[in-house]
N, C-alpha and C positions, 0 to 999 in steps of 0.2 A: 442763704444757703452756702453752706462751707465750700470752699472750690475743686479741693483735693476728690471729693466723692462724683464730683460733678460729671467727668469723665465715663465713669462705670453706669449714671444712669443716661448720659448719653449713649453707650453703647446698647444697652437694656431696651431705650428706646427704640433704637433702629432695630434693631432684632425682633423685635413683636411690632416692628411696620413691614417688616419683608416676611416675615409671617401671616400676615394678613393680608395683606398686598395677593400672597400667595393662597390662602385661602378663598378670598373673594374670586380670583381670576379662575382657581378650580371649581368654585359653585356657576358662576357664569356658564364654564365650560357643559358642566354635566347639567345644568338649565337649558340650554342651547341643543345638546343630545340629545334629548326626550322624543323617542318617538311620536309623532303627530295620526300614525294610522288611528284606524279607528275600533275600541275595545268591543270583544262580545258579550265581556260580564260586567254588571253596573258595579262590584264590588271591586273590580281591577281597576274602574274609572274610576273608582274612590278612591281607592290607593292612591294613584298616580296623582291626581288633584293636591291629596294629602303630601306627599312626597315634594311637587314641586311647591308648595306654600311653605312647607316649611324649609327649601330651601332657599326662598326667597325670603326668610324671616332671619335666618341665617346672616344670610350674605348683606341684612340690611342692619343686624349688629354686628356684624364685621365694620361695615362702613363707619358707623358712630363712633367704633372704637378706635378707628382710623385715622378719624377725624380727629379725636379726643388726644393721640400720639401725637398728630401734627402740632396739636397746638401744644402740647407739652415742648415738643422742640423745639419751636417757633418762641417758646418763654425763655428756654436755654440761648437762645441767639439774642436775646433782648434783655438778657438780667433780669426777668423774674421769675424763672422756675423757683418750686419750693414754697410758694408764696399762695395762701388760698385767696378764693376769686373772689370769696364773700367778704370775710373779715381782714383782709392785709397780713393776715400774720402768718409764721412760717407755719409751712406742714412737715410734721414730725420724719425722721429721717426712717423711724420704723414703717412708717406709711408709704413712702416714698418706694423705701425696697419691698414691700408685696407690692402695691400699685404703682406703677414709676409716672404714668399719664393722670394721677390726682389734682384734680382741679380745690381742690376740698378739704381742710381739715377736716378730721373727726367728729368735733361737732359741731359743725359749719353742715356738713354731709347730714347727722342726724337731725338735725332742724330740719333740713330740708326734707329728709322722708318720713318723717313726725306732720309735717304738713300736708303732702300727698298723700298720707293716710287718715286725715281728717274727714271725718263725714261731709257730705256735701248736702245734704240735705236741711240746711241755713239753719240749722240750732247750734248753741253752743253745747257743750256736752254737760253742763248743767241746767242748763234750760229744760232737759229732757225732764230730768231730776224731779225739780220743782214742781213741773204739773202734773206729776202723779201723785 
């Protein structure tokens, strides 16, 4: 990774970790608020149900993504940012600047979600094929 850039996506970093840092601490917050009386309409309890699930889905991709910063920065302290985690090779500086926390070349990334999108149901996708 070139060094002269290196600067700007450290700063990139920390910016969208005091970001989230600050997101996470306001979902906490307004989780914590939640009235605990008790509803008269089952469709207000719905709501509410609804409302705190998702913001605890929220606040738990905050966290991941948190996570995923740190360790971007934690590469920048140890000379390997830029570097994907599967194949060793660098990751594009185009990539870098929309995702600055990429663990992943491009298609290091699409393998991997080419694979999560694999049936699981133990055929190959021409096995299915065949015995029709």
């Amino acid at each position: 990774m070139p060094t002269k850039k290196l600067p700007s996506y450290l700063s990139k970093l920390k910016e969208i970790r005091e970001t989230l840092l600050a997101d996470v601490e306001k979902n906490f917050k307004i989780s914590q608020e939640e009235p605990s009386e008790p509803v008269a309409d089952i469709t207000d309890d719905a709501a509410r149900a609804y409302s705190s699930q998702l913001m605890t889905n929220l606040g738990e991709q905050d966290w991941e993504k948190l996570k995923q910063v740190d360790e971007a920065l934690e590469k920048i302290k140890d000379g390997n940012y830029g570097i994907c985690s599967t194949c060793d090779q660098a990751i594009p500086e185009a990539r870098l600047d929309v995702v600055p926390f990429a663990k992943f070349c491009v298609e290091c990334l699409s393998n991997i979600e080419n694979e999560t999108q694999t049936p699981t149901n133990g055929l190959r996708k021409n096995d299915s094929e065949e015995n029709l």
